[in-house]
N, C-alpha and C positions, 0 to 999 in steps of 0.2 A: 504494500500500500504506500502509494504515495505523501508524503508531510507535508505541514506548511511550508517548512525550511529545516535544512540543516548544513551543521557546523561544521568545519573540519583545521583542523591545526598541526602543525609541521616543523621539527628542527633546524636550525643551520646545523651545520659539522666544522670541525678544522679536523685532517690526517695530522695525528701526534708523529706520525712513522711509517714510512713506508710507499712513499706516492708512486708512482709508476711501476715498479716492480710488481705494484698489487695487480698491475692490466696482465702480470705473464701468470698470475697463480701464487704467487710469493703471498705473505700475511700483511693486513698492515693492523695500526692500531687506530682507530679514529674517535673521537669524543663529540658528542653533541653539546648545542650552544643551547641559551636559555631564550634565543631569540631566533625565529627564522619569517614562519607566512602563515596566513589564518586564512581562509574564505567562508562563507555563507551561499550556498545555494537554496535557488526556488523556484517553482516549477515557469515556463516560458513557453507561452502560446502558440509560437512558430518557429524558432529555431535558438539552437545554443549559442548562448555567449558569454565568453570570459572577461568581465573589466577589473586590472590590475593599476591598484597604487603602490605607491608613488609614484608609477612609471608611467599614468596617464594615459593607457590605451585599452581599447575595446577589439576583441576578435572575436568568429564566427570561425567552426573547423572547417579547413579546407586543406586537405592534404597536399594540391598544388600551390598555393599561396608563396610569396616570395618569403613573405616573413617566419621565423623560426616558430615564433609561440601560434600561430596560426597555425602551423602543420603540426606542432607537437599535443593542439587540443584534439587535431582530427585523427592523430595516431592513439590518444589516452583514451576518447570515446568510442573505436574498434575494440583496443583492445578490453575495457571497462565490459562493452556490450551492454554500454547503453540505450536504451532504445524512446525513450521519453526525451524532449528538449526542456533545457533548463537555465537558466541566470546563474551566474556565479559572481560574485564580488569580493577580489580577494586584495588581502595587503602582505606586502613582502618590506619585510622588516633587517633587510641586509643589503647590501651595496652588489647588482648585477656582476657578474666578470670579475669574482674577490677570489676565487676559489674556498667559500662558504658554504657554497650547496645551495644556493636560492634558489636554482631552477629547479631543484628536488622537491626543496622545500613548497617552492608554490605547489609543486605538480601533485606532492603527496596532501597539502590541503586541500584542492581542488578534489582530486579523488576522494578522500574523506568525507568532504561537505556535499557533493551528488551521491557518492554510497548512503549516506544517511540521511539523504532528502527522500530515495529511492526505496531505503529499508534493503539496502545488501550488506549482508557481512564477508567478509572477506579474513583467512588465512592474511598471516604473515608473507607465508608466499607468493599469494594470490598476488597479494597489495605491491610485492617488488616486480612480479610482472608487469603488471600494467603498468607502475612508475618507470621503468625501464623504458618500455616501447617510450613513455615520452622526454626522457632523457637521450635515449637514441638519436632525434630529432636536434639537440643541442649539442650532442660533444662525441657524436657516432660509435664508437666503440666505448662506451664508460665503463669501470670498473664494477656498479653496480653500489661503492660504495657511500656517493652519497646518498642516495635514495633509500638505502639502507637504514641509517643515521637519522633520517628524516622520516621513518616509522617508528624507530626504537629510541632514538635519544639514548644519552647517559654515556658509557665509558664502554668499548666494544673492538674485539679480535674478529675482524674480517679476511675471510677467505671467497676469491672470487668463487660464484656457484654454489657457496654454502652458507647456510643459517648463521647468522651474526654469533657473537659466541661474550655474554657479558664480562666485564674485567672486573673484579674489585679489589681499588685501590686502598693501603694502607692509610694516606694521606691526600687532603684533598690537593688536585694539582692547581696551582693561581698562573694562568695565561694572560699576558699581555699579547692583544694582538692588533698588528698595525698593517693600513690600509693604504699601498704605495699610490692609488690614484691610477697605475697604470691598469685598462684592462686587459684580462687573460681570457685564451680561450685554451680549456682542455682541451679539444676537439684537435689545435693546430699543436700543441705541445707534444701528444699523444703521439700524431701521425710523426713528427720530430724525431720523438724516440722510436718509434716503430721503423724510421728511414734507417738511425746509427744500427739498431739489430739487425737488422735484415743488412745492412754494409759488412758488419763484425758482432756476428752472434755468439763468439766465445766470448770477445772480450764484455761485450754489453750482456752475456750470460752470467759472468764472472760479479760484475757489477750490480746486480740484479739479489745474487747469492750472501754479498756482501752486504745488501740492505735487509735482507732478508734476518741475516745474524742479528743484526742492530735490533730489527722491530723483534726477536725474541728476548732477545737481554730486557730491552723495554720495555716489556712486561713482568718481566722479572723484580724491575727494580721498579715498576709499579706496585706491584704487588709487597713488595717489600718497604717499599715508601722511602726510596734510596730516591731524593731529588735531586743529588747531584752528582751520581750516576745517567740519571735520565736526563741531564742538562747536557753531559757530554754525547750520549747516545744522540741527541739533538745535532747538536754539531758534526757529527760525524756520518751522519744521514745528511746533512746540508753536505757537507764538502764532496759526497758522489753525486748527490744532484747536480750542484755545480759543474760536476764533469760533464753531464750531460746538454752543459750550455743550456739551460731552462731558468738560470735566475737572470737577475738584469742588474743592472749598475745602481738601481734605486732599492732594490730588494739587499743588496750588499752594501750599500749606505746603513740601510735601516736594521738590519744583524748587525753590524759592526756596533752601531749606537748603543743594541739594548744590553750586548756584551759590555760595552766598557762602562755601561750605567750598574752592572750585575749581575746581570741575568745568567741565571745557570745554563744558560742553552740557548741559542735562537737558528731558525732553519727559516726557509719557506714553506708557505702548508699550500696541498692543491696542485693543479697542474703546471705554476710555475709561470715562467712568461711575463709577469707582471701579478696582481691581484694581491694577498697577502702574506706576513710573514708572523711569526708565533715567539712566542719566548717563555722562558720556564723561569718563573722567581719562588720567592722561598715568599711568597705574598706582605701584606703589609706596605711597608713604606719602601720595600723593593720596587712591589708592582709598581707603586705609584711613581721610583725614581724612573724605572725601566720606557714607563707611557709617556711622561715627563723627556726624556730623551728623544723619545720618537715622533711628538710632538712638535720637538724644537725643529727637527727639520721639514714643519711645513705639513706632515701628515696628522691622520686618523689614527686613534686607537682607542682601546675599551679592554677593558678588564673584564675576564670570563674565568669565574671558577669551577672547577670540575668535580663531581664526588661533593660537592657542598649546597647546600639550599641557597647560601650567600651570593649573590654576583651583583658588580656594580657594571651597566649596560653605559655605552659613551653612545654620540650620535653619528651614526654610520649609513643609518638609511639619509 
């Protein structure tokens, strides 16, 4: 039976560990933010439409359409099998091209808010299928894992193809995370990486392996509440990323700052290219010197706690 309306609500993510590696099979660890996208559906007389703020735009699915989110509503309602037309109004509470997961985020409230305007329930599973098919539409091969992140929220070991796998942490982790301005797309990062393997599959296997170690130690001394182990595990996931030519001169501006403010760790989170970078403080008046730094050169940042009720949200949308 159809409702008046319903709700649907959704995480951002930042990858603690393990970006790219996670597209060949390798682990990563990723945490959900306390902020991502909300929508409200209700039922529409003659056809679906999606309007998104901040971003100020209305679509109708059309799987030919130039625009992404236009093809990515007309791949979510195949795959959905929906068969009712409906309104959506949704708000996305994170910075497009951050490597965030906004586009998850919208896609898994949207999905939520027509599931329960509609009265379907849906598996865990179910719900990463069809979030997928419309992630597909924005960054063509994803790993799966922000959509992931943006069902489950909290603190999580992902393995492409299988069921998130919860972490818990000894200590809550305090992220400082900053927003270079520039945007990223997974989509071209991905295909990036995807040219250097296919060039040199040992060496980019090898490298793959090497992050692979990282993100389990990283649980490890999650699990153990060793932060400043997990600070250097940080850093040392960034310096093979960097191999992979995927950070930028502004992403290494702004590691460089939160490191000599304190921070136990700082890397890029996401696909890299631009969008954001992360930092591990020991929280407190770390965080706040860490943001403080990143700040001074001109950027965004916000304080995100993990494993805590506690987070102080900056302005990012």
């Amino acid at each position: 039976m159809t409702r008046a309306g319903g709700e649907g609500v959704a995480s951002g993510k930042v990858i603690l560990l393990g970006e790219h590696s996670v597209v060949y099979g390798h682990p990563a660890i990723a945490a959900g933010l306390p902020r991502g996208a909300s929508a409200r559906a209700v039922p529409s007389a003659d056809r679906t439409v999606l309007a998104v703020e901040p971003w100020g735009v209305e679509v109708s699915p059309d799987p030919a359409a130039d625009k992404s989110l236009t093809r990515a509503l007309a791949a979510m309602v195949e795959a959905a099998g929906w068969k009712d037309t409906v309104r959506v109004d949704a708000r996305v509470d994170l910075p497009g091209g951050s490597g965030l997961g906004s586009s998850a985020a919208l896609g898994v409230a949207v999905m939520r808010a027509v599931d329960d305007l509609l009265g379907i329930q849906r598996s865990d599973a179910e719900a990463l299928e069809v979030s997928l098919a419309w992630e597909r539409v924005f960054h063509g091969n994803p790993s799966g894992v922000d959509n992931a992140m943006a069902i489950a929220g909290g603190l999580a070991w992902y393995v492409r193809g299988q069921p998130i796998e919860r972490i818990r942490g000894r200590a809550p982790l305090t992220l400082v995370i900053g927003d270079s301005g520039e945007p990223c797309s997974t989509m071209i990062t991905v295909g990036d990486v995807a040219r250097q393997h296919a060039a040199d599959p040992e060496r980019m296997g090898k490298q793959f392996e090497a992050i692979a170690s990282i993100v389990r130690n990283g649980r490890l001394a999650i699990e153990r509440g060793d932060l400043v182990s997990l600070g250097q595990l940080f850093d040392m996931n960034h310096a093979l990323l960097a191999g992979m030519l995927i950070s930028t001169g502004t992403l290494e501006e702004m590691i460089a700052a939160a490191r000599n403010a304190g921070a136990l760790g700082a890397k890029l989170t996401g696909g890299g290219g631009g969008g954001c970078m992360i930092a591990l403080t020991d929280g407190g008046e770390s965080a706040a010197r860490v943001k403080g730094a990143i700040e001074a050169l001109g950027k965004r940042a916000f304080v995100a706690t993990i494993g805590s009720i506690d987070s102080e949200s900056g302005d990012l949308a």
